[in-house]
TIFIRO-486339 format. One record per residue (C-alpha): y, x negated, z negated; residue number from 1; residue in three letters. Coordinates in nm, 4 decimals. Each point is the difference from the previous one (the first is absolute). Layout:
BEGIN
DOLUM / Y / X / Z / NUM / ALA
...
***
This chain:
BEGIN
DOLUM / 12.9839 / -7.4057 / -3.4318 / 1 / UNK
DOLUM / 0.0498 / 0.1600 / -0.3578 / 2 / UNK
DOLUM / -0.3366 / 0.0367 / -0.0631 / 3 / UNK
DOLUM / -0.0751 / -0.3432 / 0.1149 / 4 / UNK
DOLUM / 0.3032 / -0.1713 / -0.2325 / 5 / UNK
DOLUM / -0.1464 / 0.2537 / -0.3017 / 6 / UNK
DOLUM / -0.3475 / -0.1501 / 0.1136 / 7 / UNK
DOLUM / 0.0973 / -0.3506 / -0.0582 / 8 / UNK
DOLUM / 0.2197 / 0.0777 / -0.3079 / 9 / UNK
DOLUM / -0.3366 / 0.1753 / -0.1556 / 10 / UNK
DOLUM / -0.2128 / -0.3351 / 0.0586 / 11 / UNK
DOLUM / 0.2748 / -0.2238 / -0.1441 / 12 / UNK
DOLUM / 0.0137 / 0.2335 / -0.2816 / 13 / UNK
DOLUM / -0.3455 / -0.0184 / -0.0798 / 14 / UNK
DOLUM / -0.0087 / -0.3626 / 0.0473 / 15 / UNK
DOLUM / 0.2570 / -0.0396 / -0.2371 / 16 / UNK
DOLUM / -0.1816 / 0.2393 / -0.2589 / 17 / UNK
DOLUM / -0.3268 / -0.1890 / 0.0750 / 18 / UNK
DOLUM / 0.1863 / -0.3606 / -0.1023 / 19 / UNK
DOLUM / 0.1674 / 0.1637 / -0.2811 / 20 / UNK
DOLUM / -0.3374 / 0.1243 / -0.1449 / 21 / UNK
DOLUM / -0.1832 / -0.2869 / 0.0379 / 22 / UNK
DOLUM / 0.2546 / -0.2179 / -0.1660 / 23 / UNK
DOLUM / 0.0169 / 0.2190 / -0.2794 / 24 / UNK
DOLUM / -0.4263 / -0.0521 / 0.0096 / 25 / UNK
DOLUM / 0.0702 / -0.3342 / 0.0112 / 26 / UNK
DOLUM / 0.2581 / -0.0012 / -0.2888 / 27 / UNK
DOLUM / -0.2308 / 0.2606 / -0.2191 / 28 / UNK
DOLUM / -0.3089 / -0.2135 / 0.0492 / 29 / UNK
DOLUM / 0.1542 / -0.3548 / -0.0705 / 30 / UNK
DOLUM / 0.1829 / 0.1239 / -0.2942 / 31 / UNK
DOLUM / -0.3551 / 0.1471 / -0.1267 / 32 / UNK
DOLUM / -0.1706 / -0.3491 / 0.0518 / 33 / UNK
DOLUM / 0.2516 / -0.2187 / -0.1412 / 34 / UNK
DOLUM / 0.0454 / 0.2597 / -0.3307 / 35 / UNK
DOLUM / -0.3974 / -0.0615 / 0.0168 / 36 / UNK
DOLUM / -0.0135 / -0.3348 / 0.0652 / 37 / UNK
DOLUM / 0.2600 / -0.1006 / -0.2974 / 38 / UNK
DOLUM / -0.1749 / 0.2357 / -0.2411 / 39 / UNK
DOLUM / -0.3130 / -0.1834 / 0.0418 / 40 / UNK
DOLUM / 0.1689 / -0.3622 / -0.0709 / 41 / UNK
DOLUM / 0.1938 / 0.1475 / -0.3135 / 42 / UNK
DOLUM / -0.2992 / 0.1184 / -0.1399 / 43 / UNK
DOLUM / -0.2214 / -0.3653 / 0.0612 / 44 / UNK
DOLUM / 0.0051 / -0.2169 / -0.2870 / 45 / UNK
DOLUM / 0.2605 / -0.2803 / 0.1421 / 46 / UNK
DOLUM / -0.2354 / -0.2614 / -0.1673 / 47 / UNK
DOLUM / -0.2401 / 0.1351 / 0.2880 / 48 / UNK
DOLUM / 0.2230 / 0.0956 / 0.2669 / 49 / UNK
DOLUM / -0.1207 / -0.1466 / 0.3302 / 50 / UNK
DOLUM / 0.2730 / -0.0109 / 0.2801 / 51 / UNK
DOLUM / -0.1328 / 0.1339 / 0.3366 / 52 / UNK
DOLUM / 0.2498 / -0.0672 / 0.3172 / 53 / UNK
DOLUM / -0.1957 / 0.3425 / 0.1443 / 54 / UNK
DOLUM / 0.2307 / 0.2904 / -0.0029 / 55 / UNK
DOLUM / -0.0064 / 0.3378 / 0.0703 / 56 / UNK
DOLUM / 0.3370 / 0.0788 / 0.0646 / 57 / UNK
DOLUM / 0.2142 / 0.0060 / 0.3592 / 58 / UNK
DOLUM / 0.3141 / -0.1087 / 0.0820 / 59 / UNK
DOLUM / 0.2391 / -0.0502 / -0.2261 / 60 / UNK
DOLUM / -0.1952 / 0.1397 / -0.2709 / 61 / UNK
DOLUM / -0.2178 / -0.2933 / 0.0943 / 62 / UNK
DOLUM / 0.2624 / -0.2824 / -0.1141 / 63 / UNK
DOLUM / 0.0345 / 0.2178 / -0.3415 / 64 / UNK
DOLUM / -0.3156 / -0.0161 / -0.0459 / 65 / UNK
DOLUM / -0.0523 / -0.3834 / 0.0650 / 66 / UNK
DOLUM / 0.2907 / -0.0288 / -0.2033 / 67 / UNK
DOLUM / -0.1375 / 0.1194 / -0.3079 / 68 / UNK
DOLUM / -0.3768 / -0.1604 / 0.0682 / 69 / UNK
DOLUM / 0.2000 / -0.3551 / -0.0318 / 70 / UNK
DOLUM / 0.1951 / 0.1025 / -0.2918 / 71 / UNK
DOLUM / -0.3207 / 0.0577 / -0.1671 / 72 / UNK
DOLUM / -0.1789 / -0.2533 / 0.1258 / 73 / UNK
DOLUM / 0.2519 / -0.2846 / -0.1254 / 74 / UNK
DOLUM / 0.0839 / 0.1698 / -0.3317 / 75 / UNK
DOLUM / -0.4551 / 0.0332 / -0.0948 / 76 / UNK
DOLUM / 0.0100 / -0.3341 / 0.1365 / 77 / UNK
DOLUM / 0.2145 / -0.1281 / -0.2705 / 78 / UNK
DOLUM / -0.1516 / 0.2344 / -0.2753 / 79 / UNK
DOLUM / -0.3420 / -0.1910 / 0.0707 / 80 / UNK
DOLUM / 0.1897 / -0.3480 / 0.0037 / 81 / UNK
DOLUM / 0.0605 / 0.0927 / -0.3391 / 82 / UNK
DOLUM / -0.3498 / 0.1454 / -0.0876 / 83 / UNK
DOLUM / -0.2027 / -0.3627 / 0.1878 / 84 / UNK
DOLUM / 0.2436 / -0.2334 / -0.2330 / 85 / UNK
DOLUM / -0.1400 / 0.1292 / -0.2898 / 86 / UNK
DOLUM / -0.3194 / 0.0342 / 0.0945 / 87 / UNK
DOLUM / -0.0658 / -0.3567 / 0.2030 / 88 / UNK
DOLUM / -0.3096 / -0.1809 / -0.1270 / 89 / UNK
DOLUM / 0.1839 / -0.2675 / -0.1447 / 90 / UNK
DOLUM / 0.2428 / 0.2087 / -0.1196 / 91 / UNK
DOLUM / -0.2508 / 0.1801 / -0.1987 / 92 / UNK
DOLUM / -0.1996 / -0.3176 / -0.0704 / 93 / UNK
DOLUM / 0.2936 / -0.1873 / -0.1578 / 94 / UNK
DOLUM / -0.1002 / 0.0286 / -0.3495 / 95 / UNK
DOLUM / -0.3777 / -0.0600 / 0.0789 / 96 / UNK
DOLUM / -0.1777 / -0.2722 / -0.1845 / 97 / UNK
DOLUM / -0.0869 / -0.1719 / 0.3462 / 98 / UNK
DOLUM / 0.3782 / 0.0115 / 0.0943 / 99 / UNK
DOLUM / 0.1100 / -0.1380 / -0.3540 / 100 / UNK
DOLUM / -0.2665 / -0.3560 / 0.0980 / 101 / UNK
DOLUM / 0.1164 / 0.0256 / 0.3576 / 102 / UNK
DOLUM / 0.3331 / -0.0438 / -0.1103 / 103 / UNK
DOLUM / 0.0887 / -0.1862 / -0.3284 / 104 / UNK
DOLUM / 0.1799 / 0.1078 / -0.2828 / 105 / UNK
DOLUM / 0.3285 / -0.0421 / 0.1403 / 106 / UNK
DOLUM / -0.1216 / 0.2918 / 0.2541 / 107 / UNK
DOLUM / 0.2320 / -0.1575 / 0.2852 / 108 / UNK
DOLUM / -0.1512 / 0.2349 / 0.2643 / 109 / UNK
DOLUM / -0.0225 / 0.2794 / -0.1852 / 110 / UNK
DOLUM / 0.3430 / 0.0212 / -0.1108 / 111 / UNK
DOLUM / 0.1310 / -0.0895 / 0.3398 / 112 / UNK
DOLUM / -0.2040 / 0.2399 / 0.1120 / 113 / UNK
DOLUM / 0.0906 / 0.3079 / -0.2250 / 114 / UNK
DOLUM / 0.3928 / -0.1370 / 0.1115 / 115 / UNK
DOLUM / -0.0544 / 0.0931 / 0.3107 / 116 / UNK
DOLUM / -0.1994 / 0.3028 / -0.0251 / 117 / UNK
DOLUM / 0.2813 / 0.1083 / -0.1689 / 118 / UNK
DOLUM / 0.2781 / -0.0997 / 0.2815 / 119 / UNK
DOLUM / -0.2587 / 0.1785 / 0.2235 / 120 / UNK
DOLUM / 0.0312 / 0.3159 / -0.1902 / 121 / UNK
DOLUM / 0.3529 / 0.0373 / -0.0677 / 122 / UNK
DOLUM / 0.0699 / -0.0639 / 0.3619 / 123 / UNK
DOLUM / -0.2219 / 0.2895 / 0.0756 / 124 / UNK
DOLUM / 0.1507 / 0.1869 / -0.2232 / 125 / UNK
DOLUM / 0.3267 / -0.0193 / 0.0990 / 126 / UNK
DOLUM / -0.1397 / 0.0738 / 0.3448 / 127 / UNK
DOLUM / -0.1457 / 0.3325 / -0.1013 / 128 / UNK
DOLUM / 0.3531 / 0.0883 / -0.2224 / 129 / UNK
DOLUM / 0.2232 / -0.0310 / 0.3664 / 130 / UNK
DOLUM / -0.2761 / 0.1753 / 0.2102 / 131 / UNK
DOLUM / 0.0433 / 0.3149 / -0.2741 / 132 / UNK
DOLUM / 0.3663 / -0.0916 / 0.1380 / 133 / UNK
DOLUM / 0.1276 / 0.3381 / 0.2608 / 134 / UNK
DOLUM / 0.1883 / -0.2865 / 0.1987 / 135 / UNK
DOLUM / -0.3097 / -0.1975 / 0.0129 / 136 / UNK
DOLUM / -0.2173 / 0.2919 / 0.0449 / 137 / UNK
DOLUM / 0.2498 / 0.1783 / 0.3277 / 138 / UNK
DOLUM / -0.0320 / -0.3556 / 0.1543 / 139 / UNK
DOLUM / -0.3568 / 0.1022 / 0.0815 / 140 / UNK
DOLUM / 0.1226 / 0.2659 / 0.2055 / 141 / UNK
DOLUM / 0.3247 / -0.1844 / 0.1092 / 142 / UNK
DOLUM / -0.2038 / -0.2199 / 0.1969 / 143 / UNK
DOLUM / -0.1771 / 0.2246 / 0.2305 / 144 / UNK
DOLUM / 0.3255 / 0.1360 / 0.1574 / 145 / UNK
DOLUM / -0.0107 / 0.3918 / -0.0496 / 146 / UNK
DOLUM / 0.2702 / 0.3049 / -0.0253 / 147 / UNK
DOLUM / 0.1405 / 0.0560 / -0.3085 / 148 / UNK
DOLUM / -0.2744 / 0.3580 / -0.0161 / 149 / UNK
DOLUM / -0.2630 / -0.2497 / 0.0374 / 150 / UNK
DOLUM / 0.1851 / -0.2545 / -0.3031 / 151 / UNK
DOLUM / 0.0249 / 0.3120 / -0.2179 / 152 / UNK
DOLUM / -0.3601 / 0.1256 / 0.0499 / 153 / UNK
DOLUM / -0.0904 / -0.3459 / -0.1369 / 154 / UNK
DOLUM / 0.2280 / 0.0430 / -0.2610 / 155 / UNK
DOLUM / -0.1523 / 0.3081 / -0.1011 / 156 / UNK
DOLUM / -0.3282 / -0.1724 / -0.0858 / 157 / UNK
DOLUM / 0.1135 / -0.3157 / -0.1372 / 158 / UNK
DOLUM / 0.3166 / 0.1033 / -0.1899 / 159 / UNK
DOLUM / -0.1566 / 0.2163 / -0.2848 / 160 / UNK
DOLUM / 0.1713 / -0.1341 / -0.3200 / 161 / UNK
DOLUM / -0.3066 / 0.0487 / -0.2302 / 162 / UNK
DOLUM / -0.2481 / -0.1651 / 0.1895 / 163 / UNK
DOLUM / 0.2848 / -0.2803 / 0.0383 / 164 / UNK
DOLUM / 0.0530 / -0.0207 / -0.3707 / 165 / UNK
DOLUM / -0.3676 / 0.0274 / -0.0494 / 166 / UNK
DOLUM / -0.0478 / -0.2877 / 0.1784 / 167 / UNK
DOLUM / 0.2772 / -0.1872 / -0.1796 / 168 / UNK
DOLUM / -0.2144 / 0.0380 / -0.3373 / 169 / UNK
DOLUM / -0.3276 / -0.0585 / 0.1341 / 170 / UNK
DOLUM / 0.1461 / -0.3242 / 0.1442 / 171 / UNK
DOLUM / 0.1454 / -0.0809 / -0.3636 / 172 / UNK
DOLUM / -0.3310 / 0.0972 / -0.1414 / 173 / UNK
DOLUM / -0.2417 / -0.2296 / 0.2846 / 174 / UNK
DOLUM / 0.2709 / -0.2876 / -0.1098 / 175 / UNK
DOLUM / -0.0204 / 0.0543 / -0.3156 / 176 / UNK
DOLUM / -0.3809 / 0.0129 / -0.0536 / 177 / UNK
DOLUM / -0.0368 / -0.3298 / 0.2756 / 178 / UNK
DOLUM / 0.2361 / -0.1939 / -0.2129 / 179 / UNK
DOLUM / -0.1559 / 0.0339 / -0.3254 / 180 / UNK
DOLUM / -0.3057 / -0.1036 / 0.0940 / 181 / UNK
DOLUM / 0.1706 / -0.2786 / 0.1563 / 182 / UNK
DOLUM / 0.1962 / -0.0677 / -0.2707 / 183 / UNK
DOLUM / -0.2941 / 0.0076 / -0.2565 / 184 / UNK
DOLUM / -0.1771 / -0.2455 / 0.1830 / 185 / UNK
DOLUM / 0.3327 / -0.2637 / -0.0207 / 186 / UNK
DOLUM / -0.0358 / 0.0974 / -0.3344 / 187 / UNK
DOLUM / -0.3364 / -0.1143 / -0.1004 / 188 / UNK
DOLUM / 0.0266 / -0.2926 / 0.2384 / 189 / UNK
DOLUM / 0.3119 / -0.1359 / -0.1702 / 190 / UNK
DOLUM / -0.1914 / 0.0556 / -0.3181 / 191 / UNK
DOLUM / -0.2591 / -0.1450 / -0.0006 / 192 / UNK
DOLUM / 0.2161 / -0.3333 / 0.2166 / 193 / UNK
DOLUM / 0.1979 / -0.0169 / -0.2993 / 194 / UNK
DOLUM / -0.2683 / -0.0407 / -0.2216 / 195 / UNK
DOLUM / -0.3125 / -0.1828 / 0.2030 / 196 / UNK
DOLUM / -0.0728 / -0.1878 / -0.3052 / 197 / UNK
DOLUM / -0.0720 / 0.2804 / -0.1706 / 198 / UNK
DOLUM / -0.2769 / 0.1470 / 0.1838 / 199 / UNK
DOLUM / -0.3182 / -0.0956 / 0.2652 / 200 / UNK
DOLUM / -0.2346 / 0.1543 / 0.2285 / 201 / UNK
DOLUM / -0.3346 / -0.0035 / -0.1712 / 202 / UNK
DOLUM / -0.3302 / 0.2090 / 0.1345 / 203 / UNK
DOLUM / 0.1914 / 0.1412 / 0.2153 / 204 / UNK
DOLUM / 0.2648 / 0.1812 / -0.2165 / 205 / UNK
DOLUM / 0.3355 / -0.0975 / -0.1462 / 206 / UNK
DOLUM / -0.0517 / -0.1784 / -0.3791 / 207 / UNK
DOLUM / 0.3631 / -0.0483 / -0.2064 / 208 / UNK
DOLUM / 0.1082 / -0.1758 / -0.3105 / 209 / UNK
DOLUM / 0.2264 / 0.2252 / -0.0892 / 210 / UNK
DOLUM / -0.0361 / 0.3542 / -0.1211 / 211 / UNK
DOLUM / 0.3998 / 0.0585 / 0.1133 / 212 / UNK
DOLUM / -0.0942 / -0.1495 / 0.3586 / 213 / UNK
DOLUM / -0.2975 / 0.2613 / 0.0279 / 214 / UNK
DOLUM / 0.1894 / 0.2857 / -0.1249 / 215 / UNK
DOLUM / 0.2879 / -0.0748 / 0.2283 / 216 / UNK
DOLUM / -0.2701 / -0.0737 / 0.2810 / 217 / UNK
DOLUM / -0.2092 / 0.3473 / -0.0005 / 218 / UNK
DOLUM / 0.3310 / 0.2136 / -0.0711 / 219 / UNK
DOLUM / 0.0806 / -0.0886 / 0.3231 / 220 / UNK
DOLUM / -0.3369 / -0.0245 / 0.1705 / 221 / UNK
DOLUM / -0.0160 / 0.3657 / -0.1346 / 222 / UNK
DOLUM / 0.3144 / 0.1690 / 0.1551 / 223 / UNK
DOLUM / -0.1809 / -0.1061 / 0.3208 / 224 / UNK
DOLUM / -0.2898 / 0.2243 / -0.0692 / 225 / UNK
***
């Protein structure tokens, strides 16, 4: 009978030890991936990131991982909002010869146009400032409904204060750069509107009357070069 009980006791010991081993397998091998798998995105230019809903992660590790695919997903998607407004064909094209006889010298479109590029970019902007936000950034994790180990794994990947102040200044420094050109485009727009008498299109190029017009006209041309 005691060798039968101590039998028993012996296979639900191993059982045990075989449960206990593989969960630590488990645990080794998913925290392996997921260090892998957020290595990999940290080191892709975000202009190029490219979310994939594939994972290679189990379990809970699983929703961590997810967790921090989206993040990154919605914050390169608003990095290349930023990066298309400045670089839309008509965007680019607004100070074009054809654009300027498409549309008059009181450049109506264009200016109404530039006006909304630039609503378009400081909403994107303040988009990308409150995802570099930890409030914003834990309600990725938030939403998938994990253990507070599982909320503080994320937190050790997303939580580093450099890359997060990093990010603030390249932010400032996408704005910045977006705006200017932006800005410079208003610029010679309201110019030359202000003054249509004083120039025409001929041969295909801008002609002025006025030397102060022209100098005013290619010092800002110029900055966008």
């Amino acid at each position: 009978m005691k060798k039968r009980i101590w039998n028993i006791g012996y296979i639900v010991i191993t059982i045990v030890l075989i449960v206990l081993i593989s969960l630590l397998g488990i645990n080794y091998y998913n925290n392996k991936q997921l260090e892998k798998e957020v290595k990999k995105i940290k080191e892709t230019d975000i202009n190029n990131y490219k979310y994939d809903s594939k994972t290679t992660t189990y379990f809970e590790y699983k929703k961590v991982e997810v967790a921090i695919k989206e993040y990154m997903r919605d914050y390169s998607n608003y990095i290349n909002k930023i990066n298309s407004i400045i670089n839309e064909e008509n965007v680019k094209n607004v100070l074009s010869i054809n654009n300027f006889e498409k549309d008059g010298k009181d450049f109506n479109n264009s200016i109404s146009l530039i006006n909304k590029k630039k609503k378009e970019l400081e909403d994107a902007t303040n988009k990308l400032y409150e995802l570099n936000n930890e409030n914003k950034i834990l309600e990725y994790i938030e939403k998938k409904s994990v253990s507070k180990k599982y909320k503080d794994l994320y937190k050790k990947y997303m939580f580093n204060k450099e890359d997060l102040e990093n990010n603030k200044e390249k932010i400032k420094q996408l704005n910045e750069k977006a705006n200017n050109i932006l800005d410079t485009d208003l610029q010679v727009l309201t110019l030359l509107k202000n003054n249509k008498d004083l120039w025409k299109i001929e041969e295909g190029k801008v002609g002025f009357y006025s030397n102060n017009l022209i100098n005013q006209y290619n010092e800002l041309v110029n900055k966008l070069k």
